[in-house]
C-alpha positions as CSV (number, residue, x, y, z in Angstrom):
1,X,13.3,0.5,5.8
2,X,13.0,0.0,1.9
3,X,14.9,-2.4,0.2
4,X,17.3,-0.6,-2.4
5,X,18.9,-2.4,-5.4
6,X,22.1,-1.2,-7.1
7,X,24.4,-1.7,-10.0
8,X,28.1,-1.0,-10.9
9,X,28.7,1.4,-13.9
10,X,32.4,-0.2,-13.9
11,X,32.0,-4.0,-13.7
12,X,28.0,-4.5,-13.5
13,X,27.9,-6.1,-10.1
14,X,24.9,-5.8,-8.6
15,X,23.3,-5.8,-5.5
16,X,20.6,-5.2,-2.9
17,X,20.8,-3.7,0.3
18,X,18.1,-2.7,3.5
19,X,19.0,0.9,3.7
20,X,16.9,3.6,5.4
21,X,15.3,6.6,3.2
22,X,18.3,9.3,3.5
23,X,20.8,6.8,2.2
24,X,23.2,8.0,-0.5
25,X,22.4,6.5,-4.0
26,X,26.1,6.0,-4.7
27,X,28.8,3.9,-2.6
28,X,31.8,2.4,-3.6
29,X,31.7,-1.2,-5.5
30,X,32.6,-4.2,-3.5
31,X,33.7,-6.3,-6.8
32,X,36.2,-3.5,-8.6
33,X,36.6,-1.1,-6.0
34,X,35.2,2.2,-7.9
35,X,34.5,4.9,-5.7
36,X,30.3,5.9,-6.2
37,X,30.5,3.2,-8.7
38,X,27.4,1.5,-7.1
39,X,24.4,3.5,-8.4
40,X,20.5,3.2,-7.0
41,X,18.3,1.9,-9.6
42,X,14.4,2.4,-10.3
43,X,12.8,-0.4,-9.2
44,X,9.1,-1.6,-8.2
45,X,7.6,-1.1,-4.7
46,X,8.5,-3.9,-2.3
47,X,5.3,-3.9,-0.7
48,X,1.1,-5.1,-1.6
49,X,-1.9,-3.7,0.1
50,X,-4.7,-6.8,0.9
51,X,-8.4,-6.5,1.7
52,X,-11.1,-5.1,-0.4
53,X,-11.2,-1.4,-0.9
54,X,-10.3,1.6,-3.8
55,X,-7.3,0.7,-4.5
56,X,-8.8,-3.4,-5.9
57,X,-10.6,-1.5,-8.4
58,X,-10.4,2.0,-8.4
59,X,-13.9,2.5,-6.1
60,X,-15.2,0.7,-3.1
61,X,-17.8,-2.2,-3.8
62,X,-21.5,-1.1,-2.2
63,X,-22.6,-2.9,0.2
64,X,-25.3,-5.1,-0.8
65,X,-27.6,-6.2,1.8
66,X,-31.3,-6.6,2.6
67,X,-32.9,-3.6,4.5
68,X,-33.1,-4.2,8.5
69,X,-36.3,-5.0,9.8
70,X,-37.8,-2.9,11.8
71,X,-37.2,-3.9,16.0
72,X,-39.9,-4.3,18.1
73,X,-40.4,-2.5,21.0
74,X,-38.4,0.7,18.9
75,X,-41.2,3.3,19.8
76,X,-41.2,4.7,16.8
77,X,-43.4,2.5,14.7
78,X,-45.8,5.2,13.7
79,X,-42.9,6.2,11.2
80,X,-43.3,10.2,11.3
81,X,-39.6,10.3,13.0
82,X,-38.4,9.2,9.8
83,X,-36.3,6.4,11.6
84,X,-35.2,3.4,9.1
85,X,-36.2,1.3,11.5
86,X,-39.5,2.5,11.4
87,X,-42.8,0.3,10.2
């Protein structure tokens, strides 16, 4: 459930409150008592995404490591299969 912040129009009370998505953005103020006084404000998201990836900066890092060597006993160490692997 996001965490929703709000502020009287009346009195300028405000106030934050767990509320799930389809929550009104109005209720009545606790301090002064105005009916739909408490409004839902614009507010940042409550949330951060960790790791490595797009969104760190905008494209994903390559990958830079050394090419595999190629395994022995792969059977294909002629190289015609085109295998990566291959010697």
């Amino acid at each position: 459930m996001p965490l929703y912040e709000y502020r009287c129009e009346a009195c300028g009370r405000a106030e934050e409150k767990l509320e799930s998505m389809s929550a009104p953005e109005t209720h009545a103020c606790p301090a002064c008592g105005r009916a739909n006084g408490m409004q839902r404000q614009v507010s940042v998201a409550g949330f951060t995404l960790a790791g490595g990836g797009w969104y760190k900066s905008a494209a994903a890092e390559p990958a830079m490591s050394a090419p595999e060597a190629p395994k022995s006993g792969h059977g294909c160490a002629a190289g015609g299969c085109g295998c990566p692997l291959a010697g």
